[in-house]
C-alpha positions in Angstrom: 0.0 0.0 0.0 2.8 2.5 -1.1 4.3 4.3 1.4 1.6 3.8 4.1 1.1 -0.1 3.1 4.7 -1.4 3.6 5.8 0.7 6.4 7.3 -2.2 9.2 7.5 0.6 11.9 3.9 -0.1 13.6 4.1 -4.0 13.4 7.5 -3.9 15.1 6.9 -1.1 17.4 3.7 -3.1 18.8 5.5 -6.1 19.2 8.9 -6.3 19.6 10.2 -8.4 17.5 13.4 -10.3 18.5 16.0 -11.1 15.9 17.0 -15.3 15.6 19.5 -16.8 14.0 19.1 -19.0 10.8 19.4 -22.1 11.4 22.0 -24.4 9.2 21.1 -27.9 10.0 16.9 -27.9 9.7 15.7 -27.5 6.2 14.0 -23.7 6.5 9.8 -24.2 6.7 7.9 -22.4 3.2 5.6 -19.8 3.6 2.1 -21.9 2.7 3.7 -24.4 5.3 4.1 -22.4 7.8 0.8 -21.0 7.5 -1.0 -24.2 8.4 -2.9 -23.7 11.4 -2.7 -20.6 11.5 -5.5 -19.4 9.5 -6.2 -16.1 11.5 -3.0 -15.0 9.9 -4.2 -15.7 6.3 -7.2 -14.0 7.3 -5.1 -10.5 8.5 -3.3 -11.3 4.8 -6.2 -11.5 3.2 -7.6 -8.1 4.7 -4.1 -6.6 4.3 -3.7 -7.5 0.7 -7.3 -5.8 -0.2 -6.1 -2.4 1.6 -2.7 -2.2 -0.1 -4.7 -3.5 -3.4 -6.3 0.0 -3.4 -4.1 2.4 -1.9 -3.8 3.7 -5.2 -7.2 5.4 -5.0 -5.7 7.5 -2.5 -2.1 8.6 -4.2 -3.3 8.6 -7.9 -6.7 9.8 -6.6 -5.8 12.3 -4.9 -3.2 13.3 -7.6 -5.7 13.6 -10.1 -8.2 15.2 -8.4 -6.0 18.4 -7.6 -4.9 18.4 -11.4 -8.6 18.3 -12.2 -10.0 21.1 -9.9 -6.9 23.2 -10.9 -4.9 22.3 -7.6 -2.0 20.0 -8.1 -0.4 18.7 -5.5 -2.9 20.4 -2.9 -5.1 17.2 -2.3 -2.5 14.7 -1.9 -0.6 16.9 0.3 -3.5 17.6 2.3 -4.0 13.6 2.7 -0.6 13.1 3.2 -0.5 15.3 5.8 -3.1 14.3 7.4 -2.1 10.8 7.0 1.3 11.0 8.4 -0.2 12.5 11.9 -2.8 9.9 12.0 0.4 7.3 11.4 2.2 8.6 14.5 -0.9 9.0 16.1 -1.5 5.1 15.7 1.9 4.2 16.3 2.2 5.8 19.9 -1.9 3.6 21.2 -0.9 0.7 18.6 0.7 -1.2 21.5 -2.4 -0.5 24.3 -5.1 -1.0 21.8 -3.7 -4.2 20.1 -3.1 -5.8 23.6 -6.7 -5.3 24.5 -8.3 -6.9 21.8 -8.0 -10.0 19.6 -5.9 -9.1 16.8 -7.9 -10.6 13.1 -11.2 -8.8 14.8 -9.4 -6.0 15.3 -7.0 -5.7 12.0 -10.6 -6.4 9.8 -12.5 -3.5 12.2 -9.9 -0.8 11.3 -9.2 -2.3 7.4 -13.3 -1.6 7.2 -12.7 2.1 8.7 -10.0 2.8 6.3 -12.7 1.5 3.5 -14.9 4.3 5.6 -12.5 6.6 4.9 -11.9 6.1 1.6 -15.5 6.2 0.6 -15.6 10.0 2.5 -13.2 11.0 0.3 -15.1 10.1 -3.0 -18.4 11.8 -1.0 -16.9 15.4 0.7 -13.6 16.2 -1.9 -12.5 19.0 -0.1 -8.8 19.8 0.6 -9.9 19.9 4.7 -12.1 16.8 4.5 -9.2 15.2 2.8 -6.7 15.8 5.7 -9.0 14.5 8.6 -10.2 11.3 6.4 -6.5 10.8 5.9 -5.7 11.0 9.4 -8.1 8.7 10.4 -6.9 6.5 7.4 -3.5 6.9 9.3 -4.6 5.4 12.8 -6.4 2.6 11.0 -3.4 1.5 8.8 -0.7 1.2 11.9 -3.5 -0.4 13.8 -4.2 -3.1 11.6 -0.7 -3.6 10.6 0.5 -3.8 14.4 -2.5 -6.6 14.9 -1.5 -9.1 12.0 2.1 -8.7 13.7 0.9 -9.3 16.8 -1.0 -12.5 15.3 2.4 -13.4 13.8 4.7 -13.4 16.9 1.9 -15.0 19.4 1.7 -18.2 17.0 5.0 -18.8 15.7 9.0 -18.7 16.3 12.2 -18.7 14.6 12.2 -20.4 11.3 8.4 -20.3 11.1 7.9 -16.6 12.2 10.5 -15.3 9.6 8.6 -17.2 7.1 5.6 -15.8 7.8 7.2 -12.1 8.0 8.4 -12.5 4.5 5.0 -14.0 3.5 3.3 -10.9 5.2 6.0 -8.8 2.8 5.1 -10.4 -0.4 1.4 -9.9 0.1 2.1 -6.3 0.8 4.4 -5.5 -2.5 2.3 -7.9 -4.8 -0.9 -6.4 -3.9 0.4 -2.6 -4.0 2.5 -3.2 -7.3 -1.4 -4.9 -9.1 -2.8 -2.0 -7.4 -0.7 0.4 -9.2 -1.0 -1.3 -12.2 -4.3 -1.0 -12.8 -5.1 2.4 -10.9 -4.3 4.4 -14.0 -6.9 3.2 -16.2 -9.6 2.7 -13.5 -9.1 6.4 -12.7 -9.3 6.9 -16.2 -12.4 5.4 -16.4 -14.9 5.8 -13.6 -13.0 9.2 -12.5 -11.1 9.4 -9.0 -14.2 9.9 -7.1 -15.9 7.2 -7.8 -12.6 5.2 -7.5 -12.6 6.1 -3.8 -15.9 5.0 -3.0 -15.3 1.5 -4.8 -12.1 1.3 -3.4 -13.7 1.9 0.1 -16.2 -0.3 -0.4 -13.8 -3.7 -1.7 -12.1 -3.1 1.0 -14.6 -2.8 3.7 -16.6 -6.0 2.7 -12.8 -7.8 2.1 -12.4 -6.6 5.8 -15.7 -7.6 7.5 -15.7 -11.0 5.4 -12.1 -12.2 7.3 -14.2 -10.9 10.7 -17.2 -13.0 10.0 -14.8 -16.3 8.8 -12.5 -15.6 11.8 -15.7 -15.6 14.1 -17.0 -18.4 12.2 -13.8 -20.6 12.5 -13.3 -20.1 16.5 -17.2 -20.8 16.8 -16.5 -24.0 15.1 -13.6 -24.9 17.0 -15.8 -23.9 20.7 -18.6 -26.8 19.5 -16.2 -29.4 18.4 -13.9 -29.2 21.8 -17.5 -29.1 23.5 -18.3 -32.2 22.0 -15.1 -33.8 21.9 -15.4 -33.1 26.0 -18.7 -34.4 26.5 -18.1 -37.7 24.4 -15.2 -38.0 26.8 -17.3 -37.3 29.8 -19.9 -39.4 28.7 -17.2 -42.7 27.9 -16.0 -42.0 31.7 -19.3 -42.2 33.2 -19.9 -45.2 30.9 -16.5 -46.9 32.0 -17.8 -46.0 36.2 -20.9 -48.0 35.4 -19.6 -51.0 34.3 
């Protein structure tokens, strides 16, 4: 997600990661193998990979909009203003607020407020409206990135967790480099405006989806340790009577 997508500073900042080193004897773990059982962090990916997917809405949106209304450069520096604060802004509560809640609920809440905020700035296109959707944009970005981190260094270690860093990496450049690719002519075509609110809106449902098949998968996981319990309580009971 340019700039804003592949920035490491919030993930590491949150949760302290601690360097290891290689190993030489084990043969190292790929990424899709190290992402078995660990599906909440596919789920962050997925959500991830639709945010940095359209970021360009908001660099070659905003770009285009200012050359349209006869203000280049004042659009995208109001939203990168605005953005950068909001960054900072996230970065100093990122390691409070990702602490406190569970971190795919919480990276798919703030990737659906950044789809919020993109669809604001397709609705009120004002230079000042621009800044404080970007800010807001800011917060939700570190946020989101801090909680996928988070997922990534409370379920794995050493080989595993730098497989799934670099994993995390390639999601982020492949999905802002087909984001670029195609911003151009979708601009082109629809206009920026309307760019931003289907951007905002891909992104949003991408974002609530992974919350509803994260909530999904731990409710499935509650029943069968319920049952797999009271099977065992019953065959004890069973084993007491005779």
């Amino acid at each position: 997600m340019g700039g804003g997508c592949r920035s490491p500073r919030a993930g590491m900042l949150a949760v302290g990661i601690v360097g290891e080193r290689s190993p030489s004897t084990r043969e190292l773990p790929s990424i899709r193998g190290s992402l078995v059982g660990r599906q909440d962090v596919l789920y962050g990916w997925i959500a991830r990979g639709a945010g940095c997917l359209t970021w360009f809405s908001f660099t070659l949106g905003l770009s285009v909009i200012g050359a349209e209304r006869g203000q280049p450069g004042v659009y995208l520096a109001a939203g990168m203003s605005g953005y950068g604060i909001g960054s900072v802004v996230g970065t100093m509560i990122s390691l409070a607020v990702v602490r406190r809640f569970a971190p795919v609920p919480l990276a798919g809440t703030v990737w659906a407020l950044m789809g919020l905020c993109w669809i604001g700035m397709g609705v009120w296109t004002t230079p000042a409206a621009v800044a404080v959707l970007g800010g807001l944009s800011g917060v939700t970005v570190v946020l989101g990135i801090a909680a996928i981190s988070l997922q990534i260094t409370r379920t794995s270690a050493g080989a595993e967790r730098r497989a799934l860093l670099s994993g995390q990496s390639v999601v982020v450049n492949a999905s802002s480099s087909a984001g670029l690719l195609i911003g151009g002519p979708v601009i082109a075509m629809v206009g920026a405006e309307h760019t931003f609110i289907g951007s905002g809106l891909l992104t949003g449902a991408v974002a609530i989806g992974v919350v509803v098949a994260s909530r999904n998968r731990a409710a499935r996981e509650t029943a069968s340790c319920q049952t797999a319990d009271h099977v065992r309580d019953r065959d004890q009971h069973a084993g007491r009577a005779a």
